[in-house]
C-alpha positions, 0 to 999 in steps of 0.5 A: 216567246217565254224562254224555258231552260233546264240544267242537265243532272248526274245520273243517282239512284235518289234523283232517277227513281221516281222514273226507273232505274239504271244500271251500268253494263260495261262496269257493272257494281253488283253481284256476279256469278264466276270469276275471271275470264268468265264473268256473268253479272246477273239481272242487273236491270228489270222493266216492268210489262203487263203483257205476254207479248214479245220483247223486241229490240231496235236501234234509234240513230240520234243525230245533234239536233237543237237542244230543245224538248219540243216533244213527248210521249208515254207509254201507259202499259209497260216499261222501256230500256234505252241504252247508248251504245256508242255515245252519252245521252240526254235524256228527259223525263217527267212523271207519270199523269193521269191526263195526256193533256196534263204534261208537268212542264215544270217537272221535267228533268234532263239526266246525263246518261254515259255510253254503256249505262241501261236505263229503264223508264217506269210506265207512264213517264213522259220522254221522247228520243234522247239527244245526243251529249255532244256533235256525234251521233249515238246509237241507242238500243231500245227495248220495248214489247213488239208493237208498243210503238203503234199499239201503247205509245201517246205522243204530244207536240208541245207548243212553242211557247211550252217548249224547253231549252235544255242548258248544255253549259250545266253538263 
């Protein structure tokens, strides 16, 4: 079997935007409305979506687990907010192809994503469940249209020899 490994990256605006886009919501940096006490930090975060449908949020408990992408999916029609709640994330990405059989191995990122920081993932972006950053579980708030799991979301097992070492010594 031919061992994969990949170095784990700093969460910019220049390395993430070909995916999406992320804001911290627990410090935020950007334009509020009021001051102290009351502070309302506006439209920090937007996902696209072609679909009138609702806008459902659910929790994803993420356990350690082996440090290896050995899974994938994307979803062709909408965007997706992930957002750890009480832990940091690995989260790994590819750009969009126009074939499911077309996963760009070789492009695939891992993004170090810090407890209380909203990402989006652009439609089409190949990603499966993060993993945790360290031995605790995490809580990840997923926010995606009602249903998309079932109705918009290809999901490919990669075969072992495709599979992915993510090198946690690069954290």
């Amino acid at each position: 079997m031919r061992k994969n490994y990949i170095k784990i990256e700093k969460l910019t605006l220049a390395a993430y935007s070909q995916f999406g886009s992320f804001s911290n919501l627990i410090n935020p940096n950007t334009e509020k409305i009021g001051a102290s006490p009351v502070e309302f930090f506006r439209d920090q975060l937007q996902t696209p979506t072609t679909s009138n449908q609702n806008w459902s949020y659910s929790c994803c408990k993420v356990e350690k687990r082996p440090l290896v992408i050995d899974t994938l999916e994307f979803h062709s029609y909408t965007g997706e907010i992930v957002l750890p709640l009480d832990n940091d994330i690995l989260l790994q990405v590819a750009p969009a192809t126009a074939n499911i059989s077309d996963i760009p191995l070789e492009k695939i990122r891992v993004f170090f994503i810090p407890k209380g920081t909203s990402v989006s993932i652009k439609p089409g972006v190949w990603h499966w469940a993060p993993f945790t950053a360290n031995d605790k579980p995490v809580n990840i708030l997923i926010n995606l249209p009602e249903r998309t799991y079932a109705n918009d979301c290809k999901v490919v097992q990669l075969d072992q020899e495709d599979q992915i070492s993510i090198d946690i010594k690069s954290l």
